[in-house]
N, C-alpha and C positions, 0 to 999 in steps of 0.2 A: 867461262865467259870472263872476258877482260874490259877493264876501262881503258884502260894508256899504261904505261909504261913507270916502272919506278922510277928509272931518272929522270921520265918528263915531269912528275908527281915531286919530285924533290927540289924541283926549282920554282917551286911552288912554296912562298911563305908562311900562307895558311897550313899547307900541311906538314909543313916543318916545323911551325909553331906547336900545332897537336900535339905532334908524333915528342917535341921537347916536354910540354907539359905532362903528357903521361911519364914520361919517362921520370920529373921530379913528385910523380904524384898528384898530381893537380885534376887530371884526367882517368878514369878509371880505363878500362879495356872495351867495352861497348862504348862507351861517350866518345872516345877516340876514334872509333870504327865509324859509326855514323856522321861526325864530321869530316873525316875525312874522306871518304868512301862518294860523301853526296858529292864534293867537289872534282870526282873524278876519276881518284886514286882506287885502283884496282885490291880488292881485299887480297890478295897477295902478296901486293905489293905493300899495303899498309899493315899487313904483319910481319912482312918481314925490315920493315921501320923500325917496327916496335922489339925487334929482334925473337919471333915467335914463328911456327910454323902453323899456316891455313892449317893441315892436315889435321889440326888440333883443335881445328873451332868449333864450339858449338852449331849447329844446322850442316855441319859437314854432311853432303848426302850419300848413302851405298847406292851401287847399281843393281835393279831390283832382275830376276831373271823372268823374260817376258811374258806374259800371257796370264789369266783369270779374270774375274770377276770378285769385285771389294763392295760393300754394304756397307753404310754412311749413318749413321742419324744425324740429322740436320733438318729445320725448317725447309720446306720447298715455298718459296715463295715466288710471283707472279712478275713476269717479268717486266722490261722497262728501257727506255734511252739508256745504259752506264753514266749517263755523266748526270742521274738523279738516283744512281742507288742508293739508298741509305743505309742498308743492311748489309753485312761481311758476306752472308748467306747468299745474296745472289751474286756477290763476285765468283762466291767458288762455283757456285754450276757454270755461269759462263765462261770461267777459267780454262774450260777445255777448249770452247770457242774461238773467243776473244783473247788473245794474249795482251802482254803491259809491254808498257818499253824497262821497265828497271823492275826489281824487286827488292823487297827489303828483307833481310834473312834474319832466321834467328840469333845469331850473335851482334847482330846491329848494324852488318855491313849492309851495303849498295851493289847491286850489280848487273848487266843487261840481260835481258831479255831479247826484245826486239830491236834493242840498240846494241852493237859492238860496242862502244868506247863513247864517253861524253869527255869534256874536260871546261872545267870556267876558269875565265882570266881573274886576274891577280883579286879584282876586288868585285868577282861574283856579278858583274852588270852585262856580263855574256857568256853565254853558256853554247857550245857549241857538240850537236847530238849527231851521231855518226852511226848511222843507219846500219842494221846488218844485213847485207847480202846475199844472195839465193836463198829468198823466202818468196812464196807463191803464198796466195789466197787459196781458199779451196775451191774457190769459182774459176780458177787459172789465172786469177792478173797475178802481174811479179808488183809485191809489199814494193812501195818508195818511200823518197824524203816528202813526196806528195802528198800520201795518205797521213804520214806524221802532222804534215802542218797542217793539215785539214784538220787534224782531230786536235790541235793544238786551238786554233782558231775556233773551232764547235767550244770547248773548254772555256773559252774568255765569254762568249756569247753570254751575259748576266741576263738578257731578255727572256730566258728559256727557266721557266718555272722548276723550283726544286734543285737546278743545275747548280751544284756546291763545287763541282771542277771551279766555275769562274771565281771563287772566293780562293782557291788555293793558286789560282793563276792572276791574283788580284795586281800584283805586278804588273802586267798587260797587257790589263784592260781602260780602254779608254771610259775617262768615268760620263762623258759627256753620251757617246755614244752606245756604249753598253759592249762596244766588241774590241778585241784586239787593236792594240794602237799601230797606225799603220808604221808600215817598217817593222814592227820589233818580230817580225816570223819570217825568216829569209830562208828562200832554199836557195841555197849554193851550188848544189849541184843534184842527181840523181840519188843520192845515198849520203846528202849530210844537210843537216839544217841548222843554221843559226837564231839563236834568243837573242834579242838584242834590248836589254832591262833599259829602262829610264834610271834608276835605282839600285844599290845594291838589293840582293835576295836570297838568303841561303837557305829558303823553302825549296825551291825549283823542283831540285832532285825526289825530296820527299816526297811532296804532292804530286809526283807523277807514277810515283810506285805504289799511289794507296786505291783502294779497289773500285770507286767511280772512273780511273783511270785506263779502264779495256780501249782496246785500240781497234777501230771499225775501218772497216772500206771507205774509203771518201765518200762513194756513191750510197753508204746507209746511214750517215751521219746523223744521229735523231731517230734511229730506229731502235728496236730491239730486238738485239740478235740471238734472242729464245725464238723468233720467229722468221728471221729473213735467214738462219742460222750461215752465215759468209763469214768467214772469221781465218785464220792463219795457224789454228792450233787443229790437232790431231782426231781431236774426238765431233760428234754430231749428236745431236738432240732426238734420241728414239723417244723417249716418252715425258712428258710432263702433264702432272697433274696435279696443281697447286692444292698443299695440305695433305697429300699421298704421296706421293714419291717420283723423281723424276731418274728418267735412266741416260747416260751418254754412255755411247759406242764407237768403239777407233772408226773413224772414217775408209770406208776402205779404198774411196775413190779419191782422197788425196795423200799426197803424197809428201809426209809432214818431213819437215826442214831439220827436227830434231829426234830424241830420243821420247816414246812414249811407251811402258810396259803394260801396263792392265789390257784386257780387252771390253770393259765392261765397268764401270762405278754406277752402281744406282745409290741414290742419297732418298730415305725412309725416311717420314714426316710421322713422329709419333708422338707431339702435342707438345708442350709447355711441361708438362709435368715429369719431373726426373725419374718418379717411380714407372713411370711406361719404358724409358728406356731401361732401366736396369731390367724389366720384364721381356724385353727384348732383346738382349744382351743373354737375359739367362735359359733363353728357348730357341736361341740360335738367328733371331732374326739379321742382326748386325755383326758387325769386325772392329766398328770404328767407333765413337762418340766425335758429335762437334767439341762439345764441352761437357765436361762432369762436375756439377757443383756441391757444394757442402756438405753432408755425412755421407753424400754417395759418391765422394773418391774413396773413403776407407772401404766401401759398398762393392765398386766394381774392381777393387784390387783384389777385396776378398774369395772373389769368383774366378781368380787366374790373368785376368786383362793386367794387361801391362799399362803404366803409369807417365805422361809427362806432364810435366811441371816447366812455367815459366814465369817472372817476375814482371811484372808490367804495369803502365801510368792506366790502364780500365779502371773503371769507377762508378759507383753512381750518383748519380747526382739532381738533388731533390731542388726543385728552384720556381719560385713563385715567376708567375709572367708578371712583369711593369705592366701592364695592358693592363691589367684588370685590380681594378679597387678592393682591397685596401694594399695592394701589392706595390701601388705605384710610391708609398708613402715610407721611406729609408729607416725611420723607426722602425715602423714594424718586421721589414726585415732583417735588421738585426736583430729585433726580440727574438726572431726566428732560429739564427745564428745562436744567441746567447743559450736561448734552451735547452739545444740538445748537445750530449756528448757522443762526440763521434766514436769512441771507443766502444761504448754499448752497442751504435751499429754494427761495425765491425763484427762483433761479438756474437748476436743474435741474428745479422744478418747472413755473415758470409762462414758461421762457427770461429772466428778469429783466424782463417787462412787469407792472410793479406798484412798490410799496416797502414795505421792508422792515418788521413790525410786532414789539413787545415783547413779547407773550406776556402784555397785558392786552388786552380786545374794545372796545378803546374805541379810534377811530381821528384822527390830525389832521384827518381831513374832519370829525368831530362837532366839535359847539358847544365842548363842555364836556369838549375833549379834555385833559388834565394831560400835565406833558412829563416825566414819568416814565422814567427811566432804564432803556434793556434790561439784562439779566441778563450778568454776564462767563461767558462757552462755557470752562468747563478740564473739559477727558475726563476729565484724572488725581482734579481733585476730584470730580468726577462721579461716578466708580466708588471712589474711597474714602467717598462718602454711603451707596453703593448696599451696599458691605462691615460698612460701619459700622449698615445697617439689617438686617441677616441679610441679604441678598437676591442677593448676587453670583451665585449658583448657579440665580437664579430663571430660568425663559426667556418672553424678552418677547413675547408673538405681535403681532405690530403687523398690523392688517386693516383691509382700503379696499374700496371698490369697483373694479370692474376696468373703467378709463375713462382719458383723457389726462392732465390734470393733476392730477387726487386720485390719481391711480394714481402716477404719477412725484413727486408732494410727497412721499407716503408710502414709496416706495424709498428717498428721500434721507434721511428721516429715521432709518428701519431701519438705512440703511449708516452714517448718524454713529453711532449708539448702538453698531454692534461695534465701529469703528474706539475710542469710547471705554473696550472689552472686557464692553458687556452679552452677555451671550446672546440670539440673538433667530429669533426663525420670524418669517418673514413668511407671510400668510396673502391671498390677494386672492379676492373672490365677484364674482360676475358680477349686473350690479345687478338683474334680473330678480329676485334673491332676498335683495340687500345690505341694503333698504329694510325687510324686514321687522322686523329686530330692532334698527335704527340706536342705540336709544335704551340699549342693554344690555349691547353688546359691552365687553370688559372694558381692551382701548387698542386706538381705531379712530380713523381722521379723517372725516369731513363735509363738504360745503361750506355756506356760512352767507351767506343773501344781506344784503345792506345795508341798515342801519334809516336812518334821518332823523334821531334823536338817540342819543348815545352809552347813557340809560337805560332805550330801548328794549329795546335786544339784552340789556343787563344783565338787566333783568326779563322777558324770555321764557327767558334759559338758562341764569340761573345763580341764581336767586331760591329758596331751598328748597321744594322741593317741585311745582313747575310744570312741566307734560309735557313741555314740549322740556327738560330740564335735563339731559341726556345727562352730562354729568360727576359725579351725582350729586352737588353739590357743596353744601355746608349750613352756613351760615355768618353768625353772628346777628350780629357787629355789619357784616357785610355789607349783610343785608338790614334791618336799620335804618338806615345810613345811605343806600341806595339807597332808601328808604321818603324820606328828607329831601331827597334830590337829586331825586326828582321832580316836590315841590314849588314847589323856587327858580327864580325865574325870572332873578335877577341873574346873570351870566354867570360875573363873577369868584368870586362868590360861589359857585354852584354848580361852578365847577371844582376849589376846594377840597376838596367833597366825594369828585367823582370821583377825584382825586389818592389821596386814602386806597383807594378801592374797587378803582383800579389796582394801588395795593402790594398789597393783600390777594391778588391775584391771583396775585402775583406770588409773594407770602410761601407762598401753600396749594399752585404750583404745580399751578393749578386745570386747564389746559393749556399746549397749545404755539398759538401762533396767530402764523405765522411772516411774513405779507404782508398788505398790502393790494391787491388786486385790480384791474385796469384792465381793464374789458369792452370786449369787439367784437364787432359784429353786423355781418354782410356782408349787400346787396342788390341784386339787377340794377338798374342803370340805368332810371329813369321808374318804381321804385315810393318812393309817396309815404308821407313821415311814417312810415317804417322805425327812427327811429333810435335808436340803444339806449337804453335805459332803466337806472337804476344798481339797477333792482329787477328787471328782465327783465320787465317789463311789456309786453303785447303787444295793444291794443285794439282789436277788429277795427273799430269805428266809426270810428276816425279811419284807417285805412289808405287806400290806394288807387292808379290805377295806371294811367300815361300811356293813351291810348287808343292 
């Protein structure tokens, strides 16, 4: 699958600038790929910039030889609109579904899906998306530039509860009326659509390849296609039963546009708890793991399963809501800050597979990471902030979900804050019921998967006012200068920015965000194209499974 063309891509400043900076250093080999890749430049073409061959990149895929059935462990979870998923888990069931228009791969590149070729002009304020071609629904319409802008326009829609597409599409949204500004969704023709930004934007690409991003019929827009099942990919919905296991089967009555091998993925719901999956794992009930966490990757290597590993900005991140007293009061959350050392999370949370993070969301894997210094841990200054705020007397409830490493990040942080003389209740739910209120709890932790640019994550959870912003956190020359950093596309240039939006973080005490993440996905032996994903993507079209 291609974007455009290397010499159309070379006359392109941006991506000559990249492709320059890697080459003095400046830019490592993924940093390169994802900037340039978003603007259009075909990963072919941007490795062979960089004077490397694709054949060599990580997430290189094999062609699997067709036909069986692959067993999954993964949440099943209930389905929804896409443009309110909150969880990785229901992109991949409906990934057989619903296809994306781009993808983000594991070596960092960009590349289509349901779109041939995108390409943006010089300064990112239009982006122009060039539909692929003989793609059928499985209801019989032929896919258009139609159903694009339609699902482009659903995406801007901020009146639509939960709907975080509109905060990644916040470019386009009129703020007065809550939907797309008129003009900026042009269809040009049958098979191409133009963006047309008020603004620079070099989100665009990203936040169309992340997984609220499934691409629906015009006609189901708002629906959920676990149950109207209309969608443009290969496979169909034979069984779902949330918290049991859900099955997708090739469709046999359409006739899909691309390559699909398995006949069969059922994805097993076998709890929260990592010791059920390795009991599953060791009785034959699975092939796959979503994710394998702490002593249980030495666990399921030891039983034969094959191992991947990837480096990625996941995290989690423990963060009082502003809503709720004594939260709203900047002492005390930095006393909060001050308290604990994020290394002993790491440590006891995740066994030390990860490194350590500052307590701003922006990671050295991002482009436009600032080397912003962490905070000095004194208990004693800690709890004289906390005295000096009235609050010594307060008591902390600190609440997680009841699972392996949010469960145990969030013990280690409760036991640093008495060790530094907070009062504190610990409080743990069972996620069956944790999920309901994530957004509201008054100091809870989350896990937060990995964006592709460090401005990503900034504007889904910390941007005043935008549904994931669980810290309630509100903060204008914040979001103006993250409104600036989205635009620059110079690297140095916009690290600047980010550098200030890191101290800010750091200054409000917006959270605790103690690691960065290292994922592992275990696999039996002969299944193909298993290997983890830094987003936990799981696409049942590219799997597949020795014969």
């Amino acid at each position: 699958m291609t974007q455009s063309t290397q010499d159309q891509l070379q006359t392109h400043p941006a991506a000559e600038m990249y492709a320059r900076e890697y080459k003095d250093g400046h830019l490592d080999r993924r940093e390169f790929l994802v900037r340039a890749t978003a603007l259009g430049v075909s990963a072919a073409a941007a490795y062979s910039m960089i004077g490397m061959s694709p054949a060599n990149a990580a997430g290189h895929r094999q062609t699997p030889p067709m036909g069986g059935t692959l067993r999954i462990q993964q949440e099943v979870r209930v389905g929804k609109d896409p443009r309110t998923y909150d969880w990785s888990q229901m992109g991949n069931l409906g990934r057989g579904i619903t296809e994306y228009l781009v993808e983000y791969n594991r070596d960092g590149s960009f590349s289509g899906i349901l779109l041939e070729s995108w390409e943006a002009n010089e300064d990112a304020t239009q982006y122009t998306l060039n539909v692929r071609q003989g793609i059928m629904f499985n209801n019989g319409d032929e896919f258009t530039a139609e159903d694009v802008a339609a699902n482009i326009r659903g995406w801007c829609d901020a009146t639509v509860e939960g709907n975080s597409m509109s905060t990644r599409m916040g470019i386009l949204v009129d703020a007065d009326t809550q939907q797309a500004i008129e003009g900026a969704i042009e269809v040009v023709d049958s098979h191409t659509v133009r963006l047309n930004l008020p603004s620079p934007d070099i989100t665009i690409i990203p936040g169309i390849a992340d997984y609220p991003a499934a691409i629906q019929h015009r006609d189901y827009i708002g629906q959920d296609p676990l149950e109207h099942g209309v969608g443009t990919g290969a496979y169909r919905l034979a069984a779902h039963e949330v918290g049991v296991q859900a099955v997708l089967e090739k469709n046999p009555d359409h006739e899909y546009w691309g390559e699909a091998y398995l006949d069969r993925i059922e994805f097993v719901d076998l709890g929260q708890d990592p010791a059920a999956w390795m009991a599953g794992a060791e009785s034959g009930e699975l092939d796959m793991t979503y994710e394998t966490t702490g002593d249980f990757v030495d666990l399921f290597t030891s039983i034969g399963f094959e191992v991947s590993e990837v480096t990625t900005a996941a995290t989690v991140v423990i963060r009082p809501n502003q809503n709720n007293p004594p939260y709203d009061n900047r002492m005390v959350r930095q006393a909060l800050l001050k308290a604990v050392d994020n290394q002993v999370l790491l440590d006891l949370g995740m066994a030390g597979r990860g490194e350590m993070a500052r307590d701003y969301h922006v990671s050295p894997i991002h482009p436009e990471w600032a080397d912003v210094p962490a905070i000095e841990v004194d208990k004693d200054a800690a709890y004289a902030m906390l005295e000096e705020a009235g609050q010594a007397d307060h008591v902390f409830e600190v609440i997680s979900i009841d699972d392996g490493y949010r469960r145990d990040t969030t013990d280690a942080y409760a036991s640093q804050l008495r060790d530094a003389g907070f009062n504190v209740e610990r409080t743990v739910i069972p996620g069956s019921t944790f999920w309901n209120d994530w957004t509201n709890y008054p100091l809870s932790s989350t896990n937060w998967n990995h964006r592709e640019l460090g401005v990503m994550i900034l504007n889904l959870a910390y941007r005043t006012g935008v549904p994931w912003n669980e810290a309630a956190f509100s903060n204008e020359e914040f979001d103006t200068l993250l409104d600036q950093a989205n635009g620059i596309q110079d690297a140095d240039e916009r690290r600047e920015v980010m550098r200030r939006l890191e101290e800010i973080m750091q200054e409000e005490g917006v959270a605790t965000i103690p690691y960065w993440r290292s994922l592992y996905r275990h696999y039996r032996p002969g299944v193909i194209n298993a290997e983890m994903h830094p987003k936990f993507e799981i696409n049942p079209h590219y799997l597949g499974i020795e014969a």
